[in-house]
N, C-alpha and C positions, 0 to 999 in steps of 0.2 A: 504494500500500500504506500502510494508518494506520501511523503510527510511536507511538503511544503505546494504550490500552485502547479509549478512545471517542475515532475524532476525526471531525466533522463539519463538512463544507463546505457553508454555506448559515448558514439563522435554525433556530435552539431557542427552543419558546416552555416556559414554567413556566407553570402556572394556578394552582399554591399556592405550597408553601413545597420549595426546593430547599437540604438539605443537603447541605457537602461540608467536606473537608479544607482545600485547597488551590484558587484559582481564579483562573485566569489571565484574564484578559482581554482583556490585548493593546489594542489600539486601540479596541475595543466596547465599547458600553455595554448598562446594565442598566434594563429597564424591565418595570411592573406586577409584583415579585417579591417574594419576603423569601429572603434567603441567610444561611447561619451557618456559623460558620467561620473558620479563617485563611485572608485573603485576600491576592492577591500582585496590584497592580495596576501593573502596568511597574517593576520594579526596585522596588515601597514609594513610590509615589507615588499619593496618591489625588486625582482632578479631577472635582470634585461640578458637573454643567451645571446644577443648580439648587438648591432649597433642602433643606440637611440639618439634620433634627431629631432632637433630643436627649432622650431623657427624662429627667423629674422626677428629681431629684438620681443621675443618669448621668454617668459623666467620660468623658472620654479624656485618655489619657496613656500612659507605660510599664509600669505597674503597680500595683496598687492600694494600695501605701504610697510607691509613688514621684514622680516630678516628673508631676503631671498636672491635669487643668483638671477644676473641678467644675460642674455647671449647680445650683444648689439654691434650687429650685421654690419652696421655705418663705419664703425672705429676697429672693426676687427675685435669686439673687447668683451672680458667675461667679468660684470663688475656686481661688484657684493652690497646692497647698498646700505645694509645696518648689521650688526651683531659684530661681532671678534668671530675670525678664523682660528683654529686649532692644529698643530699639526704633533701629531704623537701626544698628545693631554685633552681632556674632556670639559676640560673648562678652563681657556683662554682669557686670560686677563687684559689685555690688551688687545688692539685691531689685528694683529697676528704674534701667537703666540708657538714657540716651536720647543720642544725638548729634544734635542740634540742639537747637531754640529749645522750651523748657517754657513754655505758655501755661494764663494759668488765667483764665475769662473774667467769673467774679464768683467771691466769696467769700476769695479769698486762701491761703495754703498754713500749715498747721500744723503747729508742730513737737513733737519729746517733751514739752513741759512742758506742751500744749495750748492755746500763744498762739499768735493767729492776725496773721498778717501779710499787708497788705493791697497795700503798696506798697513798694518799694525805696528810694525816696524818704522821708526825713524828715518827718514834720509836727510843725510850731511854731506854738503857739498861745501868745499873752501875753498879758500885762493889766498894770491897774494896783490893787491896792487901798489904801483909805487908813485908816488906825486915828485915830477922830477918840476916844476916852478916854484918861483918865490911868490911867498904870500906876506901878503905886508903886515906894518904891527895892527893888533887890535882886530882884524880882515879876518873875512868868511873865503871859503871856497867848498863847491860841488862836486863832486863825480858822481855819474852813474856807475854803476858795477855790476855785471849780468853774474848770474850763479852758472849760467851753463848748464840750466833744468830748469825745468818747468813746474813748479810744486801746485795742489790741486788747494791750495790756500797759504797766503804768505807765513813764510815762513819765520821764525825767531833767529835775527842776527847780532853775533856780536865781532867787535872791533877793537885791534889790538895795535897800536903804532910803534915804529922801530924809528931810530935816526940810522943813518949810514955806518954806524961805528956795533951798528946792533943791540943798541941800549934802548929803555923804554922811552918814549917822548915825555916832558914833562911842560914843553912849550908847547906844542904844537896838539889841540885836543878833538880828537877824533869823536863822532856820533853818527849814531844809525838815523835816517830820515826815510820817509816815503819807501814802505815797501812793499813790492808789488810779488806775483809768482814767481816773476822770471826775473827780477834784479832789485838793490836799492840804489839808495843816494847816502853817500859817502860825506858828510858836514865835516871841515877842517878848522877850526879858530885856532889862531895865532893870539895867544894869552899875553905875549910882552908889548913894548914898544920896538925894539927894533923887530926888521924882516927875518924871514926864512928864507936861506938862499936851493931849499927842495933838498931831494934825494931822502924822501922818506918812504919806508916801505908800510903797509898794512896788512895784518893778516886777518880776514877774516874766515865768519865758520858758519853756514845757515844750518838750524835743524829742522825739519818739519815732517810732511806728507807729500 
């Protein structure tokens, strides 16, 4: 005796479109068909044997302002529009949360201010440059000075003065100015009255990213 309106023991075939409410499935699956509707497949588990396709900015999720995934066709793009992602933990604290090892395999990770960082690691780059003019008493002078790399945000420099004899400068006072990825500006004052007549060397050291 059926216990329910329709029940049939054997195969149903559909050769168009099969509307319904509700559709149990049980252990079967569904072939050559279109169905619409709430679907119930073992307790709210759905097991796709092969490939499931999405249309042009179609989602799935809970609800249409809710935590759900968007496919959008326009931008190529699969966007998440509320809730934290998870990846190995069940409850994401953050917009994505991962327990293990974050790999980034070119380009580096970007932060709010839009610098990008490439390595965990330090890079130091130095030189030497030498001021071979005189600079007069009380007088400023400039240089630029390239690092010879390109850092993915300016980097921290500093600046060491030598006279010709290889002694520390104690007239002549070196400062870092204006620095950019790819070089600074080198400020010279001459602390006495009389001139420098040059021949001073500078070491410096950038560290950064």
């Amino acid at each position: 005796m059926p216990g329910v309106e329709l029940e049939v023991v054997g195969n149903i075939t559909a050769s168009g479109t099969a509307a319904v409410n509700v559709l149990d499935l049980g252990t079967n699956t569904i072939t050559d068909g279109n169905f619409t509707g709430n679907w119930d497949f073992n307790d709210g588990n759905l097991t796709s044997l092969g490939t499931l396709t999405i249309g042009e900015d179609d989602w799935i999720g809970i609800g249409a302002s809710a935590e759900r995934i968007v496919f959008d066709g326009d931008g190529d793009d699969i966007e998440l529009l509320a809730g934290n992602v998870g990846i190995g933990t069940s409850s994401p604290a953050q917009k994505l949360s991962v327990e293990g090892i974050v790999q980034s395999t070119t380009g580096g990770y970007m932060f709010p201010d839009a610098t990008v960082q490439q390595t965990a690691a330090p890079i130091i780059k130095s030189g030497t440059t030498t001021v071979g003019i005189s600079i007069g008493p009380y007088s400023y002078f400039n240089i630029s000075v390239p690092f010879g790399y390109t850092f993915s945000s300016p980097p921290t420099v500093t600046v060491t003065g030598y006279n010709a004899a290889g002694n520390p400068m104690t007239r002549l006072i070196p400062s870092v100015y204006s620095v950019s990825t790819s070089s600074f500006v080198l400020v010279l004052y001459n602390t006495v009255s009389s001139g420098n007549a040059g021949g001073y060397s500078f070491n410096w050291i950038a560290i950064g990213n």
